[in-house]
Structures are given as C-alpha cells and as structure tokens.
N, C-alpha and C positions, 0 to 999 in steps of 0.2 A: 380340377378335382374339388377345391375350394366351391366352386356353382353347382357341382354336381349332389354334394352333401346338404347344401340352401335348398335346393330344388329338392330333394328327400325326405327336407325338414319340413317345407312346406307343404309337400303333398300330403307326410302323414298328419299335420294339424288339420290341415281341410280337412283330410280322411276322418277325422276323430268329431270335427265339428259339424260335418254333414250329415255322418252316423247320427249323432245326437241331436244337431238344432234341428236341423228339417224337419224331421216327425215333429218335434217341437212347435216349432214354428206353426209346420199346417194343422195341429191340435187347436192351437193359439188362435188361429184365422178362422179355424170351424167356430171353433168357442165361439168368435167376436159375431160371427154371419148368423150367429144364431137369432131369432125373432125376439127375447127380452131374455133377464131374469126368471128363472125358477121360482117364485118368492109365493106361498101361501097364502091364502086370505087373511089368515092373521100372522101375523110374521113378528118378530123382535129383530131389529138389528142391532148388532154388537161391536161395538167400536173398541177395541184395545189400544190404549196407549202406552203400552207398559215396551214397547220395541220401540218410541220414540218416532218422531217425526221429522223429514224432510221440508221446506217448506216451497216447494214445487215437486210435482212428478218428474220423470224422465223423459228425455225425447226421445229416446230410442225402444223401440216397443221390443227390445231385447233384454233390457232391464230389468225383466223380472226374473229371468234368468241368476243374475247377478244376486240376487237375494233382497233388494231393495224392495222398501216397506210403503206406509202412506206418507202422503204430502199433506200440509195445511190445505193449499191450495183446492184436492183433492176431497177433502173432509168436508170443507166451506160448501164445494157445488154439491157433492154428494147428499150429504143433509139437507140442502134444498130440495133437491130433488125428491129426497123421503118423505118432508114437511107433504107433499103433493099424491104420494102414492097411497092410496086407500087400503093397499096392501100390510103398511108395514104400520104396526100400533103401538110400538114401544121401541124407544132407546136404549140399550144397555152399553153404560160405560165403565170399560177397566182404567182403574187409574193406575198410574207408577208410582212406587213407592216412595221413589226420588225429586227432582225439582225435573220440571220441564222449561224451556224455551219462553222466557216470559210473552214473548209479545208473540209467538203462537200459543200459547194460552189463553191469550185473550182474546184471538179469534175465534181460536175452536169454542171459548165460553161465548161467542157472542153468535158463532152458529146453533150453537145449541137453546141458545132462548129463544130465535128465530123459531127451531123444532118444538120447543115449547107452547110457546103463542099461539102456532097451531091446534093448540089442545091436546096434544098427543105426549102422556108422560116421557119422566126419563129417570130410571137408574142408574145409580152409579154407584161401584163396589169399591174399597181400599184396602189391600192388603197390608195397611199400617203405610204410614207417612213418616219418613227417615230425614233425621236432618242432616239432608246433602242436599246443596246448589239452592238453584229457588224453588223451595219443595214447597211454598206458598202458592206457589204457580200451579201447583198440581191441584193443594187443595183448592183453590177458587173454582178451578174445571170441576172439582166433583162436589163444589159447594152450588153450582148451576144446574144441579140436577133437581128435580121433583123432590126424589128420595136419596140422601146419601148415607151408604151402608157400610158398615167397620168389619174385618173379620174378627172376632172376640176374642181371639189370641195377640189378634197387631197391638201395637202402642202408637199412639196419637204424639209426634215427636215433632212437629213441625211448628215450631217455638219462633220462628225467628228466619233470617237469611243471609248466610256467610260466605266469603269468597276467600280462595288464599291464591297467593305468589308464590313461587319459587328464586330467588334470588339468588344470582351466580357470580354476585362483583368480585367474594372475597374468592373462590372455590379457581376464577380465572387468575384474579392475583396470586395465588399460589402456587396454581402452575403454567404460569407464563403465558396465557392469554391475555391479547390486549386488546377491548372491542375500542374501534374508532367511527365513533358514532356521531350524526348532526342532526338534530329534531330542534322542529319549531311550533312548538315552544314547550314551557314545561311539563304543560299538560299532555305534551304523547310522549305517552309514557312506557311504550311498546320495550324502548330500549333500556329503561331501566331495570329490567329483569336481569341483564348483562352488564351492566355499571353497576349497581347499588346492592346493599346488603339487607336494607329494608326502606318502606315506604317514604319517599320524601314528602313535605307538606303538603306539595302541587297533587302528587298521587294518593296519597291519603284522603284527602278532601273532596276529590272529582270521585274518585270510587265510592267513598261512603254516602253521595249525594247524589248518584245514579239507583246505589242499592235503597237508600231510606225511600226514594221515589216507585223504584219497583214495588218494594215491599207495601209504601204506604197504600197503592195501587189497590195489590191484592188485597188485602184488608179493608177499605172502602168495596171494592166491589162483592166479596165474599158476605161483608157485614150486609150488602144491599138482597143477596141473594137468598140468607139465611134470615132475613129481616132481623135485624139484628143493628145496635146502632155501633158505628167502626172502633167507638170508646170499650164497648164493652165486648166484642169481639176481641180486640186486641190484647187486653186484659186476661180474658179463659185463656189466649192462645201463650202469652206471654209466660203465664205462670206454672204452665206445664214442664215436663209433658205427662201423658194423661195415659192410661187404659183403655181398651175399647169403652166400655162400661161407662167409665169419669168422662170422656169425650161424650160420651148417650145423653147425661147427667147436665154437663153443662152447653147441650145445644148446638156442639160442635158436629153431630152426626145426626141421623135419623133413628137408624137399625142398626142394631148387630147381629150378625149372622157370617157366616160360611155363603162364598160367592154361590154355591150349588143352590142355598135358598133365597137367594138375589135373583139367579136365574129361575127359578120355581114364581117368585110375583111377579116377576117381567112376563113369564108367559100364560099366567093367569089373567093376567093383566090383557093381555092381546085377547086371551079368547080360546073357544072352543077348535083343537086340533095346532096350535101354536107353534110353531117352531125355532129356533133360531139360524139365525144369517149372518156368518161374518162380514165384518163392512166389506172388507177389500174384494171377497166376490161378488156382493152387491152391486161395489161403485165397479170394476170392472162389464157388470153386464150391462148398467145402464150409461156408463161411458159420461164422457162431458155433455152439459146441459149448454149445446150453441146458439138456442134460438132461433128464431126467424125472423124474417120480414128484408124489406129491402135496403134499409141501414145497417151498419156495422160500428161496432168497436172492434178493434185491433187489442187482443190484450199480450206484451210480450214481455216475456218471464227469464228473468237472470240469478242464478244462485251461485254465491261464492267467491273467491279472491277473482281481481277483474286482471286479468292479462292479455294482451297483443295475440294475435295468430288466429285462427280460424279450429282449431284441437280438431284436425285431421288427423291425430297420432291416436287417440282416446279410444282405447277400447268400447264398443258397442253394445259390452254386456254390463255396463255401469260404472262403480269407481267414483273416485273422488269428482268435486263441483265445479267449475270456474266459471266463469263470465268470458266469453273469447271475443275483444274486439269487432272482430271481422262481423261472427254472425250475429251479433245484438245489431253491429250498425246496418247491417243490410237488414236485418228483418225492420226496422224504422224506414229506412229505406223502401224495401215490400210494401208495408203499410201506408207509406205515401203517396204511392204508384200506383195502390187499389185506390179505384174513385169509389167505392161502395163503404171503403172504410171511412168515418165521419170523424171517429177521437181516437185517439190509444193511449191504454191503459200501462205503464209499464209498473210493472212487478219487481223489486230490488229487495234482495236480500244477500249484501255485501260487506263486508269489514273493510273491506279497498282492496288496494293493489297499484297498478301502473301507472301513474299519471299520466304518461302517453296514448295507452288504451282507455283510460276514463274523458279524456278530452277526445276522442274517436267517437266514444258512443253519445256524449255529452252536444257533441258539431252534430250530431242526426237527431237530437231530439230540439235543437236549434233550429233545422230544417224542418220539421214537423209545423213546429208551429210557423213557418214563417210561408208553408204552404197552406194553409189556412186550419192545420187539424190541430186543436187543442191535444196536448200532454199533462195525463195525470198521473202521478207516481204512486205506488203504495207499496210503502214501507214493509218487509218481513219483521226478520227475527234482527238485522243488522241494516243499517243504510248510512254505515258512520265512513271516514275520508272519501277513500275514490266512490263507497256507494255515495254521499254524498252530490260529490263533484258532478255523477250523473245523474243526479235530481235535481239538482240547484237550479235549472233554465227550467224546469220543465212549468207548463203554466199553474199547476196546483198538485199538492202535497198532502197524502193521509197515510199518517202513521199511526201505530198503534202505541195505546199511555208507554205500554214497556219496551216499545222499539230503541236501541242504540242507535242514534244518529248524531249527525254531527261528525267531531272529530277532526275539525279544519283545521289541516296540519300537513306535517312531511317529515319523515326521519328517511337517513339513511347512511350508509358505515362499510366498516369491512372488521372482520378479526384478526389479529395481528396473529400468525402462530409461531412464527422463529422461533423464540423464548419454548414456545412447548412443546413442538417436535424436537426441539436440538436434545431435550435431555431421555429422549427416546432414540437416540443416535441416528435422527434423521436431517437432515441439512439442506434446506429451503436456496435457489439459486436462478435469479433471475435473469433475464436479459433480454433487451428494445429496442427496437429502433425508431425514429424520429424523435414528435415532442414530447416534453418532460411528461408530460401526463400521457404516458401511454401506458405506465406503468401504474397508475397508482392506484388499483384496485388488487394490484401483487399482493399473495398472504406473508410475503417473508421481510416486508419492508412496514414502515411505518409513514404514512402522509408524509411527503417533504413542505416543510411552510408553504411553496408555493401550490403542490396541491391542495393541500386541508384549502388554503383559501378560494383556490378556483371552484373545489366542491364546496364550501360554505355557500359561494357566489349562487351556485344550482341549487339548493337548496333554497334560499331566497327568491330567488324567480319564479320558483315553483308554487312558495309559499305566496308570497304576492299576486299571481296570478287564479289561485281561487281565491284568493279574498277578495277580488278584484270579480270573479266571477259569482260568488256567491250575492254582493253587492247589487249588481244588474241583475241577478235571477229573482235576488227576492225583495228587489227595489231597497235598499234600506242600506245607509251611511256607512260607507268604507270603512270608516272612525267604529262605526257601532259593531260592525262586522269583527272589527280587529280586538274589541272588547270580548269577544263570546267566543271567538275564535282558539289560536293559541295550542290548538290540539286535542280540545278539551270534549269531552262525550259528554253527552246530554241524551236523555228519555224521552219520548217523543211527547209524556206531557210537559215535560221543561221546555222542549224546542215549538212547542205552542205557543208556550209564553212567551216564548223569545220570539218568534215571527220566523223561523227555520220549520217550520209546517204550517198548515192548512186548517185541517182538517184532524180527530183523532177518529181512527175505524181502520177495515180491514180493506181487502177487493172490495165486496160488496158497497162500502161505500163510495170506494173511487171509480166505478163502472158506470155508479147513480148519479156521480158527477161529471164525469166525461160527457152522459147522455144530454146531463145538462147546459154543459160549454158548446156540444156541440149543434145544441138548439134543437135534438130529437124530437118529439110529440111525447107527452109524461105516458100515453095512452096507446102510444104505437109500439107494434113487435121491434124487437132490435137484436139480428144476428151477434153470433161473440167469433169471431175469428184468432183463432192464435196464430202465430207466426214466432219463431220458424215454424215453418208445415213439419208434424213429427212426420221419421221417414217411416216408408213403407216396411212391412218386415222383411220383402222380398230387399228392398235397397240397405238395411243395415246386415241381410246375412251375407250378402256379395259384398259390404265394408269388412265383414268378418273375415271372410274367407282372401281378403287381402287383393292379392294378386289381379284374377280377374277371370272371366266365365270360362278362358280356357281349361286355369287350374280345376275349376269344380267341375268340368267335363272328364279333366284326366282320374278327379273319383269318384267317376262314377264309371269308368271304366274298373276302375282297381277294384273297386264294390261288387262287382257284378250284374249294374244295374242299370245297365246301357238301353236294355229292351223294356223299361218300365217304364209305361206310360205317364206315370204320374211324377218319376223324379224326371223325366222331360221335360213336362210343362216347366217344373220347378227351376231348368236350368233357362227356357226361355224369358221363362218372366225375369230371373235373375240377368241375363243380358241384357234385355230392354231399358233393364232398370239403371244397367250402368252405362249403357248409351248416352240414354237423355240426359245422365250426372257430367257426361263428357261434352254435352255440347250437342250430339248427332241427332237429327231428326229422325224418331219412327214413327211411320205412317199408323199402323196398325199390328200391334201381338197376333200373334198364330194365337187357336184358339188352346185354353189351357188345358183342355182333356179329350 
C-alpha cells in the first residue's frame, strides 16, 4: 500500500511537471534555435542591478525556471559582446540602493569601461544610496558611468561602510547551551559569533582592516572615474549625507532626474526609432561568447560552500550554490583529457567548506599542471579557506582588490544542549559501541579530555597541512606562511602584497593569462570551453521527473497525449538522454518529429 501511494505521488508530480515544464522547455529550445536577437538598429541596453547578482550562471538551463537572476560572469561576456554589436548604442544601468558584492563590483565596474572605451556612452540611474553593507560598492559601479543620475527625491547616504555581528555567547549561557569549539587560530573567527559577547582584538582588527581596504578601494577608483582626487572625494562623501541636489553640487552625481528621463537620454542618445533591451533577454539570445580556432581554454566555474558528493539530490530548477567535490574534480579531469584544451581557467567563488572535498579538487588541479596545462584561478566575490586551499597549487592567481581571500585556518566543534533541552523537559540519552571517540560528536555529552584532545589533534593536522600546502603552491617560507596565516582574511589587494595572488583583475584578465602560460599566438582565435558541459534541457527534465522515461510515459497516458506527435518525440529524446547518463550506447535517436 505504502508503494502504492509513492507510485501516486510520483505520477501526479510528473503529471504537474510535464503539464508545465514541457511546453516550457520547447518554448525555451525554440527561443534558443532562433537565428539571433530581436535588437534594433539603435537599441539601449539595460542592465538592472537592483535584484543583485550571482557570480556564475547555472548549469542547468532549468534555472530560470527557479527565478534565478544574472551572474558576474554573465554581465562580464555579455558586455563584451555589446562593446562589438553595432546595434546596441547605449548602456543603461540601474543601480541598488544598497551595497553590492565588492569584488563583483569591481568587475562589473571594469566591464563597463571596457563598454566605454569603445566609445559607446553609459547611464547610470540611483534611486538614492542607503547606508546598508558596501553601498560604496554600488556607488563606484554607477560612478563608471559616462553620466551618473540621482532621483531628485533620493538622499545621497552612502557616507561610509559598516558591518555588524550578531553575538550569542551570553544569550547560550543563559540557556544552557554550550558551543565546543577549536579554531586555529584567532583570527577565524567564524566561531566567535557562539563564544563571545563582543568583538575580540583578533576580530576587531582583521575586520576593520579588510573593511578600510574595501572602502579605501572604492574611493580610489570612484575618485579615478569621477576625476576627482580620492582626498577630496572622500571628504564630499564623508561629510554627508547629501540630497539629490547637494550630491549635483558637490560632483558626487551628474543629473538629477526621475529614471523615466534617464531612460528619455539613453535613447536620444541611441538614435532615431530607439528602443530598449533588457540585458537578461539580450545576453540570453546572444548566449556565451566561445570563440574559435583550434586552441582552447577550459574555463571551470565553482560557486559556494565546497562539500564532498556529486549533488545528485539538487533540484534542477535552482536553489542554493555549492561546489560538489566530485564534479569540479572530474570536470579538471575532462579538461585534461581534451588535448584541444591548452590552460584552464578556474573560477572560485568560495568561503570554504570540507577539507576533504577541497584537497579532492585541489589533487586535480595538481594534475593539470603536472600534465603540462597551466591553472589560473580567478578569484569571485569569496576565495578565502577551502576557496583558498583550491587555489593555492594552482599555477597563477587573479583576484579582484575586494575579493575575500585567504582565511588559512580550520574551526570546528559541536553544541553542547543537555543543559537546554533538559529545562524544556526534554532528556538527551546516549549510547556506543566500541572506541571512546565513537561518541563524541553526541549533543547530550561534553568532549571527554581524551576526546577534545584527539579532536584538537585533527584540527592541527588539518591546519598544518595547508600551510604546508599553501607554502609549495605559492613557493614562499613555511615560517612566512604561518605569519599571514592564523585564520585571518585578507582582500585581494592585501593578499597581493602578501604574495597570496598574482595578479588583481577579473576573468578577463586570467583567460589573457592562461593564453599566455600556455604559449597561444597573442594574434590567434582561441575557443573557451566550459566544462562541466551544461545539461541539455532534454537531460535536466528526465533529472526532474526523477524516476525514469517509464514514469513520463505513464503521463502521458494519464494526459491524454499518447497520440501526439510531438510529446513523443519529447519522450524519446528524454530516453536517449538518460541512456547515454547510464552508461548504454545509442547508435542513433528516431527522428524528432
């Protein structure tokens, strides 16, 4: 009975998800087959940032589904691409009110003078700048415009750049939580949000000295784009905040106006018959810029905490980010194995995670180079512990000035809750067998001396061994490593200074570098391959529908849609697709219509 109601459940999901993706889908696939872009002779493209950014696209071309927005990644090639299109004559960008992602900020600001230099203006509109996060961040992105426009009711509030903690040491002392925690060293300081009541000196000082570097960042480069020098930028900004008007006045803006008259000179600006083009259906028609010729980079792209497994469980239609062991190391792997592929480019945008899944992907890019293909890493919005640990061999390193990197370290613990469920009359009650440490990640016990110290022990090993690692990757004194180390985050233009990057830039600069390690011709085409291959729509809608092409045969029975030629095709291609996933050789698909 119990299979009988599974089997129920699952036919009416399919049912509900074949009703809807399918048309979906072959909407999707007509869209994509279509011959280019709709785009006007004179066209304005409009980038909104105000929905925030990813810093990779998705792999799964179901994703949009899911309601997922643009990528860094996506904006950087896109705008290349526009730089090139005779079509499109102006830029229009929305900014956010809020801080953005410093170190995609400073891609997206360095795509955008890219679009500049072309000759081809750019707007950019602010519906007021809120001091929340690194809202400096934002204004630099809309200080790299041609023209930056205020709405005449915002307030110019973007003074400064602040972070806050939430501290829970006394809040678990009070009700009998007890975190048991080991980090090496003072500066990861992940676990002090659970021990401490407020900032201790280690974390006070790393935090303030990653923020004055962000901030002084933007302020240099804003001052450079406003022509402005960073003293007296900093100055107008400091002493605010300001009105649309007083921002006009002191050179912090261009125009003030209502975005509808922003959009009115953007397409004056373009031309006779003008219209506008949101990016996202832009960069959707014209798709990634791969290139050609007979060389390749390999470019492969990781977003998020890095964990062990291969995220076979992961819904299809988006959802949270991670870095899965498995397919990062095998797409290195892929990349090896293509002799057409010459360097690869890895993309890291991590805060950490596994040590054991970061030394997985870390041995493959060890491999890379020891088969003769140069690895260039580039740094996102995050590349600090486990991102780190898999960058550290890699042969060269570009971060961006506000990339979080670093963070050579290790914590880890348990919460003690005896103490806090017992006065909820709940009663914690263990029980093991064999050795003494079988237990000690139990929540109802506290470390026995001899566990804390076998885990202190792993914690040390763990730490030792990327300093040990980092050392070899980036040639430079065990001793010196263990100085800079410690736990402690650094911005990618502090980890310049320190010898922990390369290079500061975005993609684009570590693509121009890859080409270069791997002795390309400056003057020859050079394909871009990504890996993993995103799946087909056909192979993520047969991951949707779970089961397997029987299930999506039985509805289309239930559908009524047995005799239509076209959900036929739809079911064949969907078997083919999960044959070949299986291992089984097809010769040839039936034809699809």
């Amino acid at each position: 009975m119990k299979q009988f109601f599974l089997t129920v459940l699952g036919v009416f999901t399919g049912l509900l998800l074949f009703v809807i993706v399918v048309p979906m889908v072959l909407i999707t696939m007509a869209a994509a087959s279509s011959s280019g872009p709709d785009v006007p002779h004179n066209a304005v493209l409009e980038l909104d940032l105000r929905d925030g950014l990813s810093d990779q696209p998705p792999s799964s071309p179901l994703a949009i589904f899911g309601g997922g927005g643009l990528s860094v990644m996506q904006v950087v090639d896109t705008l290349a691409q526009a730089e090139d299109d005779k079509n499109i004559k102006v830029l229009l960008v929305r900014l956010p009110e809020t801080g953005m992602a410093p170190a995609a900020a400073d891609e997206v600001r360095q795509a955008i003078r890219r679009f500049r230099a072309s000759g081809k203006p750019v707007i950019a509109h602010s519906q007021g700048f809120m001091p929340a996060g690194a809202v400096m961040s934002s204004y630099m992105v809309g200080a790299s415009a041609s023209e930056l426009w205020m709405q005449d009711t915002a307030s110019f509030q973007a003074t400064g750049f602040s972070a806050e903690e939430i501290f829970l040491g006394r809040a678990f002392d009070k009700y009998g939580v007890e975190p048991q925690f080991e980090q090496r060293y003072e500066y990861k300081n992940a676990v002090n949000v659970y021990t401490q009541s407020d900032f201790t000196a280690a974390h006070r000082g790393a935090m303030l000295a990653w923020m004055g570097s962000i901030y002084d960042t933007s302020i240099v480069q804003a001052a450079k784009d406003r022509k402005l020098t960073p003293a007296a930028l900093k100055a107008s900004i400091e002493e605010g905040p300001w009105t649309a008007e007083e921002a006009r006045e002191r050179n912090l803006v261009d125009k003030v106006g209502q975005v509808e008259e922003a959009e009115a000179e953007a397409l004056n600006r373009a031309g006779k018959g003008a219209r506008i083009i949101p990016f996202h259906e832009y960069s959707s028609a014209v798709g990634p810029n791969n290139g050609s010729g007979r060389d390749a980079i390999a470019v492969i792209g990781g977003e998020g905490a890095i964990v062990t497994g291969s995220g076979g469980g992961g819904s299809p239609f988006g959802g949270g980010s991670s870095i899965y062991s498995d397919v990062m190391a095998e797409a290195i792997y892929d990349a090896i194995e293509d002799k057409s592929v010459k360097a690869i480019v890895l993309r890291v945008s991590s805060p950490g995670g596994s040590p054991e899944a970061s030394d997985q992907i870390g041995a493959a890019v060890r491999a890379a180079k020891a088969a003769g293909k140069p690895v260039v890493v580039s740094m996102g919005t995050y590349a600090a512990s486990g991102g780190y640990w898999i960058s550290a061999d890699a042969s060269y390193i570009v971060a961006q000035p506000s990339t979080l990197t670093g963070s050579i370290g290790v914590f880890g613990g348990k919460m003690v809750l005896r103490d806090a469920l017992a006065r909820f009359g709940v009663d914690v009650r263990g029980l093991s067998v064999g050795g003494e440490y079988a237990d000690a990640y139990a929540i109802g016990d506290e470390f026995t001396p001899a566990q804390r110290e076998a885990f202190a022990g792993t914690m040390d090993r763990i730490y030792g061994d990327f300093i040990t690692l980092v050392a070899r990757g980036r040639n430079l004194p065990r001793e010196r490593v263990g100085e800079i180390a410690r736990g402690r985050v650094w911005t990618g233009a502090q980890a310049l200074e320190l010898g922990l990057v390369d290079e500061l830039g975005g993609v684009t600069e570590a693509i121009a570098k890859a080409r270069e390690l791997a002795g390309i011709d400056p003057d020859a085409s050079v394909r871009i391959k990504r890996f993993p291959e995103q799946q087909s729509p056909f192979e993520a809608l047969a991951n949707a529908f779970g089961v397997s092409g029987e299930a999506a045969r039985a509805l289309i029975l239930i559908g009524g849609a047995v005799e239509d030629p076209q959900a036929q095709a739809v079911m064949r291609r969907i078997e083919a697709d999960r044959m070949r996933r299986e291992g089984a050789v097809v010769l040839a698909d039936r034809p699809l219509g």
